[in-house]
C-alpha positions in Angstrom: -13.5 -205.0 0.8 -11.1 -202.2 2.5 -11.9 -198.8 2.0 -9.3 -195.9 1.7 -9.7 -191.8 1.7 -9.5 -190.5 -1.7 -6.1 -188.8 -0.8 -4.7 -192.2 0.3 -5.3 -194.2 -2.8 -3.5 -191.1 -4.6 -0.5 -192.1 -3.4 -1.3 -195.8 -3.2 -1.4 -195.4 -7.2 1.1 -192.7 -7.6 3.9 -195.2 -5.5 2.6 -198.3 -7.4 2.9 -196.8 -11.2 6.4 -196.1 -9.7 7.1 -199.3 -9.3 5.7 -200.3 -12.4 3.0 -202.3 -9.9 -0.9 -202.4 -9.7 -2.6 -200.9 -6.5 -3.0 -204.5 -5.0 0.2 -205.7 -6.1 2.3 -202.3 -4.3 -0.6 -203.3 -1.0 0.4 -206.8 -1.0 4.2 -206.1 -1.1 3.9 -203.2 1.3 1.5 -206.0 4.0 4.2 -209.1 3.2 7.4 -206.4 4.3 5.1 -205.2 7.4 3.8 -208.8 8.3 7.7 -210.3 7.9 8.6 -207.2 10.0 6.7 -207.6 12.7 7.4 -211.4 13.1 11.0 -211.2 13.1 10.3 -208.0 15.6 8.7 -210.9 17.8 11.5 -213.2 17.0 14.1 -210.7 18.3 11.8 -210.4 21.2 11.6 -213.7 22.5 15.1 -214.5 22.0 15.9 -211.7 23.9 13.6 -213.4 26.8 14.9 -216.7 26.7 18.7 -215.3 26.6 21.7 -217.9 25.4 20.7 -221.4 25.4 21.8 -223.4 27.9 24.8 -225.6 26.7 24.0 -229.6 28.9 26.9 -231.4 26.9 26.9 -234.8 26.0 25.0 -236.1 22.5 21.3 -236.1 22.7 21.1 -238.8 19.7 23.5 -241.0 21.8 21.7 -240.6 25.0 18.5 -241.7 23.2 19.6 -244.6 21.6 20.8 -245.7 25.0 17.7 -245.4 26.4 16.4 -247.1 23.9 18.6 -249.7 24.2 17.8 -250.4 27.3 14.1 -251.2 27.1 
């Protein structure tokens, strides 16, 4: 159970008749587009720490099969 001030729901319900929504359907659309949000946030984040991959050459696939090859 969540609770919400009076005031709050207002607008919860006056927003989700707008959009021709129920109160849980407008709170589950507005906590999917904050959740999605905040993960690509982190996304951006990380790549940002990692930087540009590092470019080795050569084929992985190739280099495996060699390897395996070889046992």
């Amino acid at each position: 159970m969540v609770s919400f001030p009076d005031d709050l729901l207002e607008q919860i319900d006056t927003h989700a008749r707008a959009r021709h929504s129920t109160r849980s359907g407008f709170l589950r659309e507005i906590a999917e587009r904050e959740l999605a949000a905040e993960a690509a946030q982190e996304q951006t984040e990380i790549e940002a720490l990692l930087g540009d991959p590092v470019r080795l050459g050569g084929d992985a696939t190739k280099l495996i099969r060699q390897d395996r090859r070889s046992r």
